[in-house]
C-alpha positions as CSV (number, residue, x, y, z in Angstrom):
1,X,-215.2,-182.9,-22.4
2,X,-214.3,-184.9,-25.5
3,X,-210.3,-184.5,-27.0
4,X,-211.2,-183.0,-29.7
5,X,-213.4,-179.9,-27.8
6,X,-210.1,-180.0,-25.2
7,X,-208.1,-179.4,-28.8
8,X,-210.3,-176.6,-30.3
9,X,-210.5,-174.9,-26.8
10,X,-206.7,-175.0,-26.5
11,X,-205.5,-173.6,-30.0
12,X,-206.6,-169.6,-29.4
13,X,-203.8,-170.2,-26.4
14,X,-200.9,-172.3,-28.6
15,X,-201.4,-169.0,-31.1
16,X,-201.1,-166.6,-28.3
17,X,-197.9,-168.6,-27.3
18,X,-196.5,-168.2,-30.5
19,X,-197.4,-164.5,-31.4
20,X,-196.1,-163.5,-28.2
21,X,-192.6,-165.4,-28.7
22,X,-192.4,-163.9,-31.8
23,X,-192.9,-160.2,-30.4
24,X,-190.4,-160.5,-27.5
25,X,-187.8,-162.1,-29.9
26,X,-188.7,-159.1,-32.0
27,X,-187.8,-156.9,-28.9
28,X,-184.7,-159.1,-28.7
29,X,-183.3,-158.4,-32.6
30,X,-184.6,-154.8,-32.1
31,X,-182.1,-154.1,-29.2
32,X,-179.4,-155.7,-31.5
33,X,-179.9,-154.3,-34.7
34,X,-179.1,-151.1,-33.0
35,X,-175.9,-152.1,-31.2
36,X,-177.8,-152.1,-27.9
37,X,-178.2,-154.2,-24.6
38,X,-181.4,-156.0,-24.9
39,X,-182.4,-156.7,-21.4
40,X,-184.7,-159.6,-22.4
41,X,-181.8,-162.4,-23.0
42,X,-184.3,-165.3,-23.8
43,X,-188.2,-166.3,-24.2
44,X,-190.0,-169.4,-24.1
45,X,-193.7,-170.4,-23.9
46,X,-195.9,-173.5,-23.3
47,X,-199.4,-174.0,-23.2
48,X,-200.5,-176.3,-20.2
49,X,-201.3,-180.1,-21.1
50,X,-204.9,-181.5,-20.6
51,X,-203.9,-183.8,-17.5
52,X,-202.3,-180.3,-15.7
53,X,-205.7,-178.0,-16.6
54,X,-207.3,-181.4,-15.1
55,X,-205.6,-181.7,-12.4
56,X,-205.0,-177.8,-11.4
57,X,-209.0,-178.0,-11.7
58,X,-209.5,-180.6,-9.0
59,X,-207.2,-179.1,-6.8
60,X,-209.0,-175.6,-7.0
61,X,-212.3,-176.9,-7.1
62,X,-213.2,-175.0,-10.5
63,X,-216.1,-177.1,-12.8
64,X,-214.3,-178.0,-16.2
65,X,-216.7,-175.7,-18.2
66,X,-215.0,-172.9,-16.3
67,X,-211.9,-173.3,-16.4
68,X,-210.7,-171.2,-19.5
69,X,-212.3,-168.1,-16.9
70,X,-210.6,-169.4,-13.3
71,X,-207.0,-170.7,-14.4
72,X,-204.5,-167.9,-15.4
73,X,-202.0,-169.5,-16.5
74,X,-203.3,-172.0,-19.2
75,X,-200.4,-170.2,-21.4
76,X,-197.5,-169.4,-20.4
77,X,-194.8,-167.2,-21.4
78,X,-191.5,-167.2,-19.5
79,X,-188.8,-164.4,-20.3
80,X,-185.3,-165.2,-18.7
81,X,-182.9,-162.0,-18.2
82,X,-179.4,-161.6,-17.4
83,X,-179.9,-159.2,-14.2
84,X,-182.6,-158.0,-11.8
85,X,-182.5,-154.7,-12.7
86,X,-183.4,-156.1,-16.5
87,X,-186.4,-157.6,-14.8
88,X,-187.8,-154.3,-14.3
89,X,-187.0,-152.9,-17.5
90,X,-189.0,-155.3,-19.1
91,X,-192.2,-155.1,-16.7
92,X,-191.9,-151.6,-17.7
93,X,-191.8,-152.3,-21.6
94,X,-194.8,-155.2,-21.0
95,X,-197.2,-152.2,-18.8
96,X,-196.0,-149.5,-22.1
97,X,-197.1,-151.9,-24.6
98,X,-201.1,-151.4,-26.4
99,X,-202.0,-155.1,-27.1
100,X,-201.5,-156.6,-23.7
101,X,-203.7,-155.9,-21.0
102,X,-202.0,-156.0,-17.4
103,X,-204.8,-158.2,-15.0
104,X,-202.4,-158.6,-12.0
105,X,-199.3,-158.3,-11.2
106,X,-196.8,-159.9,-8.5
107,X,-193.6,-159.6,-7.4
108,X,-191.6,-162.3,-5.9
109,X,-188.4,-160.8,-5.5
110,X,-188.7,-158.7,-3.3
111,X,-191.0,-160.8,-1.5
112,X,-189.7,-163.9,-2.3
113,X,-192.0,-167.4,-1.6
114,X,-191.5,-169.3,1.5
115,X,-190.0,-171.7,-0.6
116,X,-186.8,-169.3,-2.1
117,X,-188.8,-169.1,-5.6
118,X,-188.5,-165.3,-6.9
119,X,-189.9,-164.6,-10.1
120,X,-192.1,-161.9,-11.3
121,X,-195.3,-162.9,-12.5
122,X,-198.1,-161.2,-14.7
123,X,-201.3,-161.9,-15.7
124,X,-201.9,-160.3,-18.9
125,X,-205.1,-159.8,-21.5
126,X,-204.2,-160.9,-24.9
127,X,-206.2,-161.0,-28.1
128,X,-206.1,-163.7,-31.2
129,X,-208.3,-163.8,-34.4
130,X,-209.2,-166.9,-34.8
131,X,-212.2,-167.9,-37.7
132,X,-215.2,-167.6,-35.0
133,X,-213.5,-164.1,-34.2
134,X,-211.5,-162.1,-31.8
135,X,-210.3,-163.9,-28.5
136,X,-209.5,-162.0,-25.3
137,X,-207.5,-164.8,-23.4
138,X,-205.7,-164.8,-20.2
139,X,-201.5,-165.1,-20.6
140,X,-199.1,-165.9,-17.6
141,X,-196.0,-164.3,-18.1
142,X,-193.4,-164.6,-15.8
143,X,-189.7,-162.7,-15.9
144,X,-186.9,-164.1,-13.7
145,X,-182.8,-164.2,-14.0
146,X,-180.8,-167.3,-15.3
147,X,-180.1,-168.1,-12.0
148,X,-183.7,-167.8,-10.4
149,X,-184.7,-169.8,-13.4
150,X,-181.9,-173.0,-13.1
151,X,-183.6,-172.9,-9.0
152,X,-186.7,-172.6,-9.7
153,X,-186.5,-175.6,-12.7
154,X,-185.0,-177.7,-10.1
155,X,-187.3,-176.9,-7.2
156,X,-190.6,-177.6,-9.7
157,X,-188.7,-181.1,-10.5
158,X,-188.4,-182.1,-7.3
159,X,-191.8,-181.1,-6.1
160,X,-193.1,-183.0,-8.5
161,X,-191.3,-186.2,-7.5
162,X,-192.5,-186.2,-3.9
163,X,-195.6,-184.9,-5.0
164,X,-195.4,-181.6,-2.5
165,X,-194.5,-183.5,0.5
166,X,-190.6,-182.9,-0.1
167,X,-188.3,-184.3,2.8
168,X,-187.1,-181.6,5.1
169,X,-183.3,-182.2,4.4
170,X,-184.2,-181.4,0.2
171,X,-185.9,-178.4,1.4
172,X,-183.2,-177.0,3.7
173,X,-180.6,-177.6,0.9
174,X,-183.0,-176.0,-1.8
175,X,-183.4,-172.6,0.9
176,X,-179.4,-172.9,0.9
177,X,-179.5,-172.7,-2.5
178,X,-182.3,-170.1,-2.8
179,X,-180.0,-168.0,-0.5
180,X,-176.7,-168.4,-3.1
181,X,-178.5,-167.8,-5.8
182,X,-179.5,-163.4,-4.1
183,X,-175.7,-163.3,-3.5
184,X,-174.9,-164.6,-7.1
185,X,-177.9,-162.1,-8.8
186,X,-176.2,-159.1,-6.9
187,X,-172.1,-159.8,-7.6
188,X,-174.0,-160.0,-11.3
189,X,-175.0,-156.2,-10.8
190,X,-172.0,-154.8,-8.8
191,X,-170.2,-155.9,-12.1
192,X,-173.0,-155.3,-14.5
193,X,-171.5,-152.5,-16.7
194,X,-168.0,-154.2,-17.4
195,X,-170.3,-157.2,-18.6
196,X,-172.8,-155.1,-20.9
197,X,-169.5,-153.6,-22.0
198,X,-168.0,-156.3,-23.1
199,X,-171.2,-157.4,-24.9
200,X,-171.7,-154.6,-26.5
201,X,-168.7,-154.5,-27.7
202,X,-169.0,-158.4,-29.2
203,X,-172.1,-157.0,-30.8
204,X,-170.9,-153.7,-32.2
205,X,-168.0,-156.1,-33.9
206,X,-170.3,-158.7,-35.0
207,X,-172.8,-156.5,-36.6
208,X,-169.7,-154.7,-38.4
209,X,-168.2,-157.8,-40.2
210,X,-171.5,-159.1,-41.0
211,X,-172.2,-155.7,-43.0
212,X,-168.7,-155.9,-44.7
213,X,-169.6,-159.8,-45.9
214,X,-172.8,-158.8,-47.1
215,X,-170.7,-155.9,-49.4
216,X,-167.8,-158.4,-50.8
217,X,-170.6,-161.0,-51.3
218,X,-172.8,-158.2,-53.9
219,X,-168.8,-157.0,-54.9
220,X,-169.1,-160.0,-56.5
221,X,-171.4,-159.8,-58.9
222,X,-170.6,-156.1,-60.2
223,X,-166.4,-155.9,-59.6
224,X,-163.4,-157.7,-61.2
225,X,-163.1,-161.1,-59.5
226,X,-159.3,-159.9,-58.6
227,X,-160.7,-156.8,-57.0
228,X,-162.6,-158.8,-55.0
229,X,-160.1,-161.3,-53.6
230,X,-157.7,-158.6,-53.1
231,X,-160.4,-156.6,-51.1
232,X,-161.2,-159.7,-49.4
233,X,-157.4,-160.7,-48.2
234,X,-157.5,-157.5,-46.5
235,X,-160.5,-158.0,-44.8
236,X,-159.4,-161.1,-43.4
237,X,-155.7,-159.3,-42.2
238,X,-157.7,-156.5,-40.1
239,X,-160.2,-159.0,-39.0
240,X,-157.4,-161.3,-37.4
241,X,-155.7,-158.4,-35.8
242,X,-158.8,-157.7,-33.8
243,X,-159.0,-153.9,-33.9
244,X,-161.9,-152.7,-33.7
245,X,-161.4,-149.1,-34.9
246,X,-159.7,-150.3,-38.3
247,X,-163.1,-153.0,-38.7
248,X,-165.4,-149.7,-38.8
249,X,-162.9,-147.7,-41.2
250,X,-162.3,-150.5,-43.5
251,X,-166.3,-151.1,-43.3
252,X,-166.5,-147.2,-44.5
253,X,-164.2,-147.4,-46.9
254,X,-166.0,-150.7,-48.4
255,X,-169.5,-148.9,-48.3
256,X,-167.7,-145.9,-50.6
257,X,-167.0,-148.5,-53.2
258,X,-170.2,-150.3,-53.4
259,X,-172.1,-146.9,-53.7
260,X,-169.5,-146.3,-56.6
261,X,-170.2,-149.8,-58.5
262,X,-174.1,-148.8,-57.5
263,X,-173.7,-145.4,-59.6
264,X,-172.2,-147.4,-62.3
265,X,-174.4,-149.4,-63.2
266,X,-177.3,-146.9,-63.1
267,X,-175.7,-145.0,-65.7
């Protein structure tokens, strides 16, 4: 197949990359925007190079004119989460949502690989509009934990420089490894509440000062420069004394004096 077929064959999946990124960021500032624990911590997507669809074709035995039908995972999407029980949560929002279309699905944690890998994977149907039309294409997407991911990045590096014929030694340490990484995921969920707490709680605060800067920022254009700099001086005392519950009334307080600048200048 000549590069540039290989090229106009492989753009329907770099857009399905990059819509689906978008919408599970979306998911992400969703979560957030309401003060809430997003259990989707971080996405990323590739589409496979020419040499891998190549090569993964040789190895399977599939004809190059049929490869788009026969290889799943051409594009890729790969959502990290903090905890297993997040993993779940997001399966369930993926099987809820209308524009993918589950294919397969498998679950390597609880039936981990030989290897240690654990992952979950799905094989989704996903649609693009592209000028010769609408494009049902296959979409790999697979959901692990920051620790099944850091394993599983170092495992796929190491394969590749034996070229699958790792020495036994590697492969015991990488099963060690495999093995710390279960213990790690479940002390993660035994304290799994204190650390959404504690998140939440960063988030809450966040989401309050950024609404008070947006406020002294328009103050600003409507209110006495004085007014202004006072109001801001005492933002920056409550802010440095940390307390959470004077943030939110001072916020209030702040909100009742834009609305009165906002009636002002309508009349």
């Amino acid at each position: 197949m000549e590069i540039q077929l290989w090229r106009e064959t492989l753009e329907p999946y770099a857009l399905a990359v990059d819509e689906l990124i978008l919408k599970f960021e979306y998911i992400i500032d969703e979560y957030r925007h309401v003060g809430a624990y997003s259990p989707i911590e971080q996405v990323t997507g590739r589409v496979k190079t020419i040499a891998s669809i190549i090569e993964k074709s040789q190895k399977k035995g599939i004809s190059l004119e049929h490869f788009n039908e026969k290889i799943e995972d051409i594009a890729g999407i790969r959502i990290i989460c903090q905890f297993v029980e997040d993993i779940y949560k997001v399966v369930d929002i993926i099987r809820n949502r209308s524009d993918m279309r589950i294919k397969s699905e498998k679950d390597y944690i609880d039936q981990a690989k030989k290897s240690g890998y654990r992952s979950y994977h799905m094989i989704v149907y996903y649609d693009v509009e592209t000028l010769k039309g609408k494009k049902e294409l296959q979409v790999e997407i697979q959901i692990r934990t920051l620790a099944m991911n850091f394993w599983a990045t170092i495992e796929h590096s190491l394969q590749y420089k034996y070229n699958q014929n790792m020495p036994e030694h590697i492969r015991e340490r990488l099963s060690s490894a495999a093995e710390a990484v279960i213990i790690l995921d479940r002390e993660m969920s035994v304290v799994r509440d204190e650390i959404m707490d504690a998140q939440n709680t960063f988030t809450i605060k966040a989401n309050i000062v950024a609404d008070i800067l947006t406020n002294i920022q328009n103050l600003y254009k409507v209110a006495s420069k004085q007014e202004v700099i006072k109001i801001q001086d005492n933002f920056f005392r409550i802010y440095q004394d940390g307390d959470q519950d004077d943030l939110e009334k001072f916020s209030r307080e702040l909100d009742l004096i834009s609305q009165r600048y906002r009636a002002q200048s309508l009349h």
